[in-house]
Rosetta silent file (secondary structure, phi, psi, omega in degrees, C-alpha in Angstrom):
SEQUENCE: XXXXXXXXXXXXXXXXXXXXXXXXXXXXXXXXXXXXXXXXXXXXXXXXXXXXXXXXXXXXXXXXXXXXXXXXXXXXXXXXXXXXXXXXXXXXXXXXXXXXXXXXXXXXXXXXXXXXXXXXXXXXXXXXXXXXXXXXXXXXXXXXXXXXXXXXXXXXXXXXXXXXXXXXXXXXXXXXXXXXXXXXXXXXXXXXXXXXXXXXXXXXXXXXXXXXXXXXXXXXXXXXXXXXXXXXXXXXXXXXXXXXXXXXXXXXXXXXXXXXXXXXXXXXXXXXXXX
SCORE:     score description
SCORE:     0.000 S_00000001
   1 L     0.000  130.576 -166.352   17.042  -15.929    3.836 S_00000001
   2 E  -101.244  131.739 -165.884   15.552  -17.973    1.148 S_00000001
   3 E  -100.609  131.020  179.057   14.215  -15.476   -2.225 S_00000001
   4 E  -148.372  128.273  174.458   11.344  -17.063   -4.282 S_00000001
   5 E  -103.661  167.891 -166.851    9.253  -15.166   -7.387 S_00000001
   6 E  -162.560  136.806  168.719    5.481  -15.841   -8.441 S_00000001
   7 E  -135.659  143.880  140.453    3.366  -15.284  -11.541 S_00000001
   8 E  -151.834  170.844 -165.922   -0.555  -15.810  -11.954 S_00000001
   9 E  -115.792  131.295  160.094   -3.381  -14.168  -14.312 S_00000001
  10 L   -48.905  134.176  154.540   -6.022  -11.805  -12.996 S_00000001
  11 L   -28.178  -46.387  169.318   -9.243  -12.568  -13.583 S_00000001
  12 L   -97.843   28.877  155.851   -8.897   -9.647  -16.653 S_00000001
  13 L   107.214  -24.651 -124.047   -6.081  -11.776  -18.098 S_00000001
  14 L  -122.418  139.613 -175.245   -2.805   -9.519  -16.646 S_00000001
  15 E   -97.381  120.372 -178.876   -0.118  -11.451  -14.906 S_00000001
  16 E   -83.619  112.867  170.773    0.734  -10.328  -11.600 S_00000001
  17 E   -95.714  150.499 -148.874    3.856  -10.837  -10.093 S_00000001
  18 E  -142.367  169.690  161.452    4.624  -11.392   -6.575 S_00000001
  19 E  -144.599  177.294  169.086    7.982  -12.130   -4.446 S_00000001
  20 E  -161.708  164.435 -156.531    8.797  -13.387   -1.049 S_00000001
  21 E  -144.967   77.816 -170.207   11.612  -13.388    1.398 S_00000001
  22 E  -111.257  159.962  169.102   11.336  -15.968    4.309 S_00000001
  23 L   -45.318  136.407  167.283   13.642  -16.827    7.346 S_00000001
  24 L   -89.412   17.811  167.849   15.637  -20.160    7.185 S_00000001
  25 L  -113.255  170.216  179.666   13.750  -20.842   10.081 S_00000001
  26 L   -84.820  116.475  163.703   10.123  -21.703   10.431 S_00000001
  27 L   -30.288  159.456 -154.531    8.436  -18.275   10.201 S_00000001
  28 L  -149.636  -21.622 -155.612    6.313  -17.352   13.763 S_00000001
  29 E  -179.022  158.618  163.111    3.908  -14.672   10.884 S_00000001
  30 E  -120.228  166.325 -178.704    3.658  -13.777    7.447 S_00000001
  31 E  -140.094  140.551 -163.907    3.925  -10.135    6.493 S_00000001
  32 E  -139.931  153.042 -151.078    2.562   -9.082    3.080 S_00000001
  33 E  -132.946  134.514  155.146    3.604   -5.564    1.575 S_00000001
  34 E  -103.739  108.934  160.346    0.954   -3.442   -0.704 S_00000001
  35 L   -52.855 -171.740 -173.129    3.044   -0.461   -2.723 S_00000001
  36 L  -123.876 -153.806  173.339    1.739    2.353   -3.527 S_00000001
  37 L   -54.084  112.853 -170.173    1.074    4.658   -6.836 S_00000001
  38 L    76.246   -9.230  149.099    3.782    4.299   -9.316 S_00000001
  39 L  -106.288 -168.029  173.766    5.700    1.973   -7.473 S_00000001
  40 L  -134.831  174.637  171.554    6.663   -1.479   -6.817 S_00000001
  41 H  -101.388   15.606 -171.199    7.553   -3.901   -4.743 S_00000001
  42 H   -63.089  -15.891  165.897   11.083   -4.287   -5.093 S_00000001
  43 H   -72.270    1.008 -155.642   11.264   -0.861   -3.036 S_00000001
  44 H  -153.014   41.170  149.694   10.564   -2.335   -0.049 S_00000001
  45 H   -77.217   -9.104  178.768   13.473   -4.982    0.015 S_00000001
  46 H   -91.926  -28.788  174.140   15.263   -3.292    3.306 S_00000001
  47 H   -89.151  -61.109  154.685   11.841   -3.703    5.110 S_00000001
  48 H     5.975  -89.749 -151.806   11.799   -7.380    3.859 S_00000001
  49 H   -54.989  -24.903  169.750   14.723   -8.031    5.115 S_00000001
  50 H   -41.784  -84.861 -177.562   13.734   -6.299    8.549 S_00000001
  51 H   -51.663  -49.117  155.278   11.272   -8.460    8.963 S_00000001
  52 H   -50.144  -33.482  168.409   12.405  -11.608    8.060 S_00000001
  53 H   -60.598  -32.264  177.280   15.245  -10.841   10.592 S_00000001
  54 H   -74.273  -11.068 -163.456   12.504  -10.510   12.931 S_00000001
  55 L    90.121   50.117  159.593   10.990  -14.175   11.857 S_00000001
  56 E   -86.146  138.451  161.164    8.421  -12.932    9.158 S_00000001
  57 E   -78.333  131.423  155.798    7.536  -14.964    6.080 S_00000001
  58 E  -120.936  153.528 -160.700    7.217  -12.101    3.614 S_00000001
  59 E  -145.081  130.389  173.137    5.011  -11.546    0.418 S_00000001
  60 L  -122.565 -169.221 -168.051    4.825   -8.804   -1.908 S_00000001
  61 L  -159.560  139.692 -162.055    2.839   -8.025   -5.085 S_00000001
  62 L  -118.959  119.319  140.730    3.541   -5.673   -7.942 S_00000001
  63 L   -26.131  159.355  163.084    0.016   -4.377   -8.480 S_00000001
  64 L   -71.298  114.205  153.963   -1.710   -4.653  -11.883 S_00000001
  65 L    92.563   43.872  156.408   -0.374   -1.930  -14.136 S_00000001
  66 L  -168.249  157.183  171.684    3.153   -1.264  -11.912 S_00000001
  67 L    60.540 -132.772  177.738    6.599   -2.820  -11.756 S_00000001
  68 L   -86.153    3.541  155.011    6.607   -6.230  -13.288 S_00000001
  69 L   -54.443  151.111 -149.260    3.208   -6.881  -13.552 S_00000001
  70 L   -96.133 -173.874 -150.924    1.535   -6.855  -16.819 S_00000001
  71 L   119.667  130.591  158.075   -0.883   -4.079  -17.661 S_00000001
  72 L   -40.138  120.250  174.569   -1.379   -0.560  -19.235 S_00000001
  73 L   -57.657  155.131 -176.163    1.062    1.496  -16.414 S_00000001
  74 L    56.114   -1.667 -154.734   -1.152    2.997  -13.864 S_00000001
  75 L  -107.295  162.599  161.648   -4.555    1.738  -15.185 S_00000001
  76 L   155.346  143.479 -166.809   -7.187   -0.562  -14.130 S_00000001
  77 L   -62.458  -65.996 -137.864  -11.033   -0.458  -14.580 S_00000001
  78 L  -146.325  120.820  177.469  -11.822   -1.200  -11.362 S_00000001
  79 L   -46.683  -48.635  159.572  -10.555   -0.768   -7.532 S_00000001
  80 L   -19.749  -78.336  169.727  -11.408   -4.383   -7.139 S_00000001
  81 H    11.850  -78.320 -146.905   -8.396   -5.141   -9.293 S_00000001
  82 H   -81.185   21.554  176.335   -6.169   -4.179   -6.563 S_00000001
  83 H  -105.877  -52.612 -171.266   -8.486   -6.306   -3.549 S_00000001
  84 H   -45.449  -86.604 -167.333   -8.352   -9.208   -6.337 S_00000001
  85 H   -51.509  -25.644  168.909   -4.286   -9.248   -6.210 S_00000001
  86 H   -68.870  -52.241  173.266   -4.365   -8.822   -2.222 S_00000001
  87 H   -47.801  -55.032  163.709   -6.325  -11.458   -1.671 S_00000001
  88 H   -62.708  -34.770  178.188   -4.297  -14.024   -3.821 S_00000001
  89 H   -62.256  -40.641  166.791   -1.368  -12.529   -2.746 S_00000001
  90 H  -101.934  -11.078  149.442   -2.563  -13.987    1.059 S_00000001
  91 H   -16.233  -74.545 -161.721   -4.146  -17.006   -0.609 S_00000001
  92 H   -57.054  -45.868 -151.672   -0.277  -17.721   -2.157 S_00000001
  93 H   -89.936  -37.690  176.089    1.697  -16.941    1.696 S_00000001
  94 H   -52.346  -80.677 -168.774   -1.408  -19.239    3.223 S_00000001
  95 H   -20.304  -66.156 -176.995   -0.584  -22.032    0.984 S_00000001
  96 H   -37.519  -74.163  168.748    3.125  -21.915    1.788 S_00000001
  97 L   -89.817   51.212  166.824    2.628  -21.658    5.671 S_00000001
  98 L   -49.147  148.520 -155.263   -1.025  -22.550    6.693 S_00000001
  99 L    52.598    6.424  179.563   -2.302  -21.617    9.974 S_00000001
 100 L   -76.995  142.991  169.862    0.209  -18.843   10.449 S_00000001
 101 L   -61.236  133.797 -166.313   -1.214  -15.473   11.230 S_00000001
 102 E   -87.430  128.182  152.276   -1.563  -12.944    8.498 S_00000001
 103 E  -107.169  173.106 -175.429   -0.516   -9.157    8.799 S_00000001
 104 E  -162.237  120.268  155.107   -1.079   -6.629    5.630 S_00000001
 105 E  -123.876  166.092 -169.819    0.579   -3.835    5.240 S_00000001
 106 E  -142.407  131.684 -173.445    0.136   -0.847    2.421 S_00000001
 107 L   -93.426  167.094  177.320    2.201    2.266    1.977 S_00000001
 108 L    33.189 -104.408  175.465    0.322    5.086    0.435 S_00000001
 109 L   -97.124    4.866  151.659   -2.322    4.225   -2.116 S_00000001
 110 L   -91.041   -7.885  171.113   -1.567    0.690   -0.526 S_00000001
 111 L   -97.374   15.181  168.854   -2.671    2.029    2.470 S_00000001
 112 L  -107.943    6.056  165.726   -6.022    2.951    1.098 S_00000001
 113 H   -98.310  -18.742 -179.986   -6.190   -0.762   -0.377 S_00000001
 114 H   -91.137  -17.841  150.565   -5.583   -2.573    3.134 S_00000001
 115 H   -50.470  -55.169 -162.201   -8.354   -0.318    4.510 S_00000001
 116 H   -56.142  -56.322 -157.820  -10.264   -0.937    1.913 S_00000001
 117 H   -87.567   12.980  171.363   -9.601   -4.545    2.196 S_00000001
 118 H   -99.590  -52.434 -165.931  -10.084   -4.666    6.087 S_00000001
 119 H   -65.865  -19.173  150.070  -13.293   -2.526    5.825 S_00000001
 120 L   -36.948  -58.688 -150.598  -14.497   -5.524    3.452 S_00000001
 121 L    61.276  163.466 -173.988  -13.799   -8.091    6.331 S_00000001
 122 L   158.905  145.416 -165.433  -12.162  -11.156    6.530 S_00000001
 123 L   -87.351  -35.733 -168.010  -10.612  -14.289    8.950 S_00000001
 124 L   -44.928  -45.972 -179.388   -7.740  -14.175    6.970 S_00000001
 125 E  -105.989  127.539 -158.258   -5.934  -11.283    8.144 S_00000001
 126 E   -82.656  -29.753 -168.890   -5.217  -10.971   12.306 S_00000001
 127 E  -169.636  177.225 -152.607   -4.343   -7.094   11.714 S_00000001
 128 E  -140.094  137.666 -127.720   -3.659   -4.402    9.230 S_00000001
 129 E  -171.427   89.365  150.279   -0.433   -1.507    9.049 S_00000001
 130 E   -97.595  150.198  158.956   -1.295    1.766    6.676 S_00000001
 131 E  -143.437  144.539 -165.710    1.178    4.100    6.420 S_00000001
 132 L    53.041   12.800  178.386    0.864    7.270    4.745 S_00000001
 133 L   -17.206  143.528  113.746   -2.636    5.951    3.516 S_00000001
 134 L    -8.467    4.172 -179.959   -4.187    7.192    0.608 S_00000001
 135 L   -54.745  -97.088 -175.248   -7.514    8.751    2.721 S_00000001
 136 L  -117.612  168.603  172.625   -7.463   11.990    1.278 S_00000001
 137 L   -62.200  179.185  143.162   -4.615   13.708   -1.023 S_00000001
 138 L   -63.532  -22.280 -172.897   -2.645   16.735    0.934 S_00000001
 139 L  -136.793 -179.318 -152.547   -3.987   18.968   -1.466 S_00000001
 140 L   -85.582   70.710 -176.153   -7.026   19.674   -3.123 S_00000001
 141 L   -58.994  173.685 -157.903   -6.762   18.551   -6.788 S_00000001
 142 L   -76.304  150.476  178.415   -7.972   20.568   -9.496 S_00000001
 143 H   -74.576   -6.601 -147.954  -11.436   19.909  -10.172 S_00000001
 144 H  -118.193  -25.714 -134.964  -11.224   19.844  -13.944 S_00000001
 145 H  -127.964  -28.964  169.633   -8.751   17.098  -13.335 S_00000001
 146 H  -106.125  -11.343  157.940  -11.676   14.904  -11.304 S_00000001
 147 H   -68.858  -27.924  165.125  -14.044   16.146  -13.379 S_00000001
 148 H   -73.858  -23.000  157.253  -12.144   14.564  -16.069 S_00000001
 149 H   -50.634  -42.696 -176.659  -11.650   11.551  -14.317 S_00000001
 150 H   -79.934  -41.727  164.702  -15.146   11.034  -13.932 S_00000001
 151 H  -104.872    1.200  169.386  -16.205   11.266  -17.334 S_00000001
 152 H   -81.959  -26.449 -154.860  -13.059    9.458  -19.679 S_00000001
 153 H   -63.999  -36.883  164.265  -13.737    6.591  -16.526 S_00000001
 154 H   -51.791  -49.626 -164.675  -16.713    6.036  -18.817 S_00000001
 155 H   -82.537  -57.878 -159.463  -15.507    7.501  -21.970 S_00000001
 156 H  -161.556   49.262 -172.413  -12.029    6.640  -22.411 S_00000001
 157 L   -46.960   -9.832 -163.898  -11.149    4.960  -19.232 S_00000001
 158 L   -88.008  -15.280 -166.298   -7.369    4.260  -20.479 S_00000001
 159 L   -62.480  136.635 -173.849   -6.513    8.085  -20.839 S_00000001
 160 E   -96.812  133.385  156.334   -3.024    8.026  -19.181 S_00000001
 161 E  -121.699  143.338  164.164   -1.914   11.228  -17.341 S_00000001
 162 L   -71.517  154.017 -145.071    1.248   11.952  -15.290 S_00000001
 163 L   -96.479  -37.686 -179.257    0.456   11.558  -11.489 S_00000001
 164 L    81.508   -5.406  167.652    2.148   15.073  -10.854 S_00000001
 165 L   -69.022  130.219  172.646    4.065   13.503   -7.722 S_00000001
 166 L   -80.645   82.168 -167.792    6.892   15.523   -6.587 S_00000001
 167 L   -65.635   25.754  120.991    9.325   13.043   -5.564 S_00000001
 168 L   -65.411   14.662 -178.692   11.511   15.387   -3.623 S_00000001
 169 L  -126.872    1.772  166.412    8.590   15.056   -1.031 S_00000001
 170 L   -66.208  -66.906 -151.599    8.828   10.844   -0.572 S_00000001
 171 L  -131.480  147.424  163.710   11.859   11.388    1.344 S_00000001
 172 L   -80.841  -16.911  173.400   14.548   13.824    3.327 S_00000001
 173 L   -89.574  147.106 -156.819   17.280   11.402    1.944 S_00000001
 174 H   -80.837  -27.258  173.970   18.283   12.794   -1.716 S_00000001
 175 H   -70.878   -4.450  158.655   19.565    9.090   -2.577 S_00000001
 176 H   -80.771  -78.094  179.873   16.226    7.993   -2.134 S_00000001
 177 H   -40.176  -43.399 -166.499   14.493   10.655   -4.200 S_00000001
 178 H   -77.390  -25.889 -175.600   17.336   10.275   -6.927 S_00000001
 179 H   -51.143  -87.003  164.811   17.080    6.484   -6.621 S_00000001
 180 H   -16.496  -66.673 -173.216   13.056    6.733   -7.327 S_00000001
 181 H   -65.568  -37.780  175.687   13.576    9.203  -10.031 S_00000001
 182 L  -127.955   65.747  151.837   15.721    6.867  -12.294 S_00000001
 183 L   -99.510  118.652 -149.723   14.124    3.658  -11.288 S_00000001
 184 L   -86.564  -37.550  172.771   12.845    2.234  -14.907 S_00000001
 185 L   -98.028   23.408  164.234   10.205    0.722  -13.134 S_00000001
 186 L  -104.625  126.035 -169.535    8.523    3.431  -11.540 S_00000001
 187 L   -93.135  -11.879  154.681    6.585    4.943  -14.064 S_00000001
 188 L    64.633   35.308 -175.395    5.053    8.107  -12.654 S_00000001
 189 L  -119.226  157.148  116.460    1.310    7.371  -14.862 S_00000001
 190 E  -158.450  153.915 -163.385   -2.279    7.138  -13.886 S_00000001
 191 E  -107.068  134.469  166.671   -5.335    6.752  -16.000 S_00000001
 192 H    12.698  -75.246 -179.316   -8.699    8.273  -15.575 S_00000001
 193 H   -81.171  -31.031  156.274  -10.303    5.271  -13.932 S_00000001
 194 H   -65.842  -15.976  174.756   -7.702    4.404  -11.676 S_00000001
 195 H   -61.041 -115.473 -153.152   -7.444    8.362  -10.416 S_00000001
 196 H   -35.651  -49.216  174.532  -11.287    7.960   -9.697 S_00000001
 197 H   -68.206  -27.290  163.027  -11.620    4.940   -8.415 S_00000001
 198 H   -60.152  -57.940 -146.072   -8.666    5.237   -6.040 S_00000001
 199 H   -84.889  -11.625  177.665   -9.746    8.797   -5.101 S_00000001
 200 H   -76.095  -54.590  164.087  -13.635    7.381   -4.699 S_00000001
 201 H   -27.921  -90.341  174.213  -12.226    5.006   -2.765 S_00000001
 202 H   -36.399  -37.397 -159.290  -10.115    6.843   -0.113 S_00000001
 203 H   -77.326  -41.016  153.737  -12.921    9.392    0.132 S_00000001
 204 L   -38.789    3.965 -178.009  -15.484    6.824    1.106 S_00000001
 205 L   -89.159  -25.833  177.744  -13.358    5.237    3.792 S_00000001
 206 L   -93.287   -1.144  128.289  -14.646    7.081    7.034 S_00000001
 207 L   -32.086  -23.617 -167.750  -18.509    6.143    5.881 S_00000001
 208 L  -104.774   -5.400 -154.984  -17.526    2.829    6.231 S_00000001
 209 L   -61.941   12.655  151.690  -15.245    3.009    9.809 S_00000001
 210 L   -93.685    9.559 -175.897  -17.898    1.063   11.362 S_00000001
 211 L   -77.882  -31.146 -136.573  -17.436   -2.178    9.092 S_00000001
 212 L   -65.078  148.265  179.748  -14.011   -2.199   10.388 S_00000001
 213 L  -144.342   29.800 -167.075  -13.487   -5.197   12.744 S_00000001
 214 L  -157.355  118.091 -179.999   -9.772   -6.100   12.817 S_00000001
 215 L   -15.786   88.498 -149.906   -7.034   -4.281   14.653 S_00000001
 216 E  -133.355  153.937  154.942   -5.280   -1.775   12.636 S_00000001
 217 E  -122.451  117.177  166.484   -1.997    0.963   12.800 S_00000001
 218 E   -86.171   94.372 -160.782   -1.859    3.970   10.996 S_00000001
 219 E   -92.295  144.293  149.006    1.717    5.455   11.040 S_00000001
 220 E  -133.161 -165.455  176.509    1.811    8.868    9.005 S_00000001
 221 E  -113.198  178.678 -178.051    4.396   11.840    8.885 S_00000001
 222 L  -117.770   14.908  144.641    3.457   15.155    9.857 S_00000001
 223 L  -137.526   89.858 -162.058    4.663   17.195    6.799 S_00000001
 224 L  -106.447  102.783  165.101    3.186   14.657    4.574 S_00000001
 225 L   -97.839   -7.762  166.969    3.033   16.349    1.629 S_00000001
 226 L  -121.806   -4.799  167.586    1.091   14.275   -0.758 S_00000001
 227 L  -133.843  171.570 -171.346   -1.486   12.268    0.847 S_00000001
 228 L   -88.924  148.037 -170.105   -3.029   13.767    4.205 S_00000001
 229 L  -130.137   15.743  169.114   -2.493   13.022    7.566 S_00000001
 230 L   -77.323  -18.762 -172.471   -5.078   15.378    9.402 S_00000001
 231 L   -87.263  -43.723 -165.588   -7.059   12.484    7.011 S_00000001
 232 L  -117.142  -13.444  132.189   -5.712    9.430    8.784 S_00000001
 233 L    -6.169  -88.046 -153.026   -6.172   11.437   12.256 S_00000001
 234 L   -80.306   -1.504  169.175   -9.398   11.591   11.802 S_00000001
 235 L   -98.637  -59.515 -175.078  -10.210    7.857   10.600 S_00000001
 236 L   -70.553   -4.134  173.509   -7.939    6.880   13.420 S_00000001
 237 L  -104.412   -2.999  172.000  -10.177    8.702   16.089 S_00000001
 238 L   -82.822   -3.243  172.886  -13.732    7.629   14.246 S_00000001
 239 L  -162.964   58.578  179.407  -12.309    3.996   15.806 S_00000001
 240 L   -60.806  -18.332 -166.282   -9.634    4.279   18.940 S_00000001
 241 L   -77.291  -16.134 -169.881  -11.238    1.051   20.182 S_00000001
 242 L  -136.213  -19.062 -157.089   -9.281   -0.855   17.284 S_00000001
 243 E  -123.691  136.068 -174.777   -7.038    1.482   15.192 S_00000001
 244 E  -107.137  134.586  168.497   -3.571    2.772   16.637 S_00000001
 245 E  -138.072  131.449 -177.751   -2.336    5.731   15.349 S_00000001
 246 E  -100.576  127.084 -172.130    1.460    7.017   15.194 S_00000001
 247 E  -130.800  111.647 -170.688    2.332   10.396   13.761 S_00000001
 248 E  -124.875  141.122 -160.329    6.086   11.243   13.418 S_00000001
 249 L   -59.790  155.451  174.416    7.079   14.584   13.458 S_00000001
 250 L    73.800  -21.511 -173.370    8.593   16.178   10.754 S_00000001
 251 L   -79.960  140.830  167.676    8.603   12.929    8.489 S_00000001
 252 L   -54.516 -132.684 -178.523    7.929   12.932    4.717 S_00000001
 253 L  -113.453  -39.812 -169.059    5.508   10.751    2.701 S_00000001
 254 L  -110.382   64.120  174.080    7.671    7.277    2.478 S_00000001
 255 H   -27.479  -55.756  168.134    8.287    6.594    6.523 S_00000001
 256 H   -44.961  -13.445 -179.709   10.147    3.734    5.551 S_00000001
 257 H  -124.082   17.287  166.624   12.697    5.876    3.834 S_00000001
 258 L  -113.327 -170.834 -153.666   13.374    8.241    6.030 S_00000001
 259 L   -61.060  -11.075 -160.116   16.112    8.947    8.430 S_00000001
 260 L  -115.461   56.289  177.166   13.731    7.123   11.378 S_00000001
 261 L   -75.471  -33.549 -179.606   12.768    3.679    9.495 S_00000001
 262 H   -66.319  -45.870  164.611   14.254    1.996   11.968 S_00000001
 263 H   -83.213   19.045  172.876   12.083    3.142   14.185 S_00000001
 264 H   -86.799  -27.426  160.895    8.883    2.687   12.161 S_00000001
 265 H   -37.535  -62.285 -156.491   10.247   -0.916   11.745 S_00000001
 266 H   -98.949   23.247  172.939   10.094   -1.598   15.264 S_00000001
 267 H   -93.787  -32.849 -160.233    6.766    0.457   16.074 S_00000001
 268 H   -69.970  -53.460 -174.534    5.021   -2.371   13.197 S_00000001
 269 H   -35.016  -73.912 -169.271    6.813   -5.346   15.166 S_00000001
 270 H   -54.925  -52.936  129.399    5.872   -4.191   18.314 S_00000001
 271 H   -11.376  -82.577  179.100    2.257   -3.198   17.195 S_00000001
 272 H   -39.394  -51.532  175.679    2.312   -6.926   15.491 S_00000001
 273 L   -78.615   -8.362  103.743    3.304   -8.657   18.594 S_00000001
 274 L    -2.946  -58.700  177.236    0.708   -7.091   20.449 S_00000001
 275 L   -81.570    0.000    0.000   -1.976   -8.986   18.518 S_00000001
């Protein structure tokens, strides 16, 4: 397995950092990883490596404003931001490998950017893998807390808050959760305008389920305690003709990091090879 890093500047200056993990063989796909809130991608080197075992080229991205990417932690002006870094991000794996087929997958609030970015369109990408999407939270948040979103996004878009995720609810393994909690680069922030535009974002995605026009799987757990998965149901039955949806019992918020990864591994493969 060959390891390679990437830097380039955002259109609003902040240099994004990317990695990739390909096969010493010629790659058959590329597979490109979105994180999620407060993370990076450096979490989601054992599914790398899955996949490259499987023949994947793979490409990952630190968002603007997480891991090593530069940026205010949690912030950015505008959900674009985070289409802007996908997009280059399959630009970058296109370059490498041209004419291979693209998949894009997004954990969490990465799975409300590869909707997002699917519901968009594009030839670029043959099919699309949320898990645990970003659709609606599990719970309600306080209203004072989106009414304040809604006017600093204007005011003082920059105000930083803690995210309030209980990270004994990512995972049933405790070495995960402890792992998470004193990882220096998850930072546990978000600011005003990314809360609202993320949370505008998710809520607006089943208005749009008729843009969608490219093949998608929605894996979520079913005591999903921080984003919803009666929410990613309910997306996946507004479009059964294209969107697969897996729901495994009992599983937390980070599928990949629970006790049945392996088999969420080989539901995406299988799912993948399908298209």
């Amino acid at each position: 397995m060959n390891y390679q890093t990437y830097h380039w500047k955002q259109a609003a200056g902040q240099e994004i950092f990317a990695q990739s993990w390909l096969p010493d063989t010629t790659p058959k796909a590329i597979y490109c990883i979105i994180h999620g809130q407060s993370d990076h991608s450096s979490r989601f080197t054992h599914m790398a490596a899955y996949m490259v075992e499987k023949g994947f080229a793979v490409y990952a991205a630190d968002l603007i404003g997480h891991g090593k990417s530069g940026g205010k932690r949690g912030h950015m002006l505008h959900f674009e931001e985070y289409l802007e870094t996908v997009d280059a991000l399959i630009d970058l794996a296109l370059k490498a490998s041209p004419g291979l087929p693209v998949f894009l997958y997004g954990q969490s609030m990465g799975g409300n950017v590869v909707i997002n970015h699917a519901l968009r369109g594009t030839d670029k990408v043959k099919a699309y893998i949320a898990s645990s999407p970003w659709i609606r939270l599990a719970f309600e948040p306080p209203a004072w807390k989106v009414g304040l979103g809604k006017m600093m996004k204007s005011i003082y878009p920059a105000l930083s808050q803690p995210t309030g995720l209980n990270a004994d609810f990512l995972s049933h393994d405790k070495q995960v959760v402890s792992d998470y909690v004193n990882d220096p680069l998850v930072h546990g922030k978000i600011t005003a305008s990314a809360f609202f535009e993320t949370l505008q974002a998710g809520l607006q995605i089943p208005d749009k389920a008729s843009h969608l026009k490219t093949p998608m799987l929605i894996l979520h757990g079913s005591e999903d305690k921080i984003t919803s998965s009666i929410a990613s149901k309910s997306f996946a039955e507004m479009r059964p003709d294209l969107i697969t949806h897996k729901l495994f019992d009992g599983c937390y918020h980070e599928l990949h990091n629970e006790s049945v990864k392996e088999q969420v591994f080989e539901t995406i493969v299988q799912f993948i090879e399908k298209q």
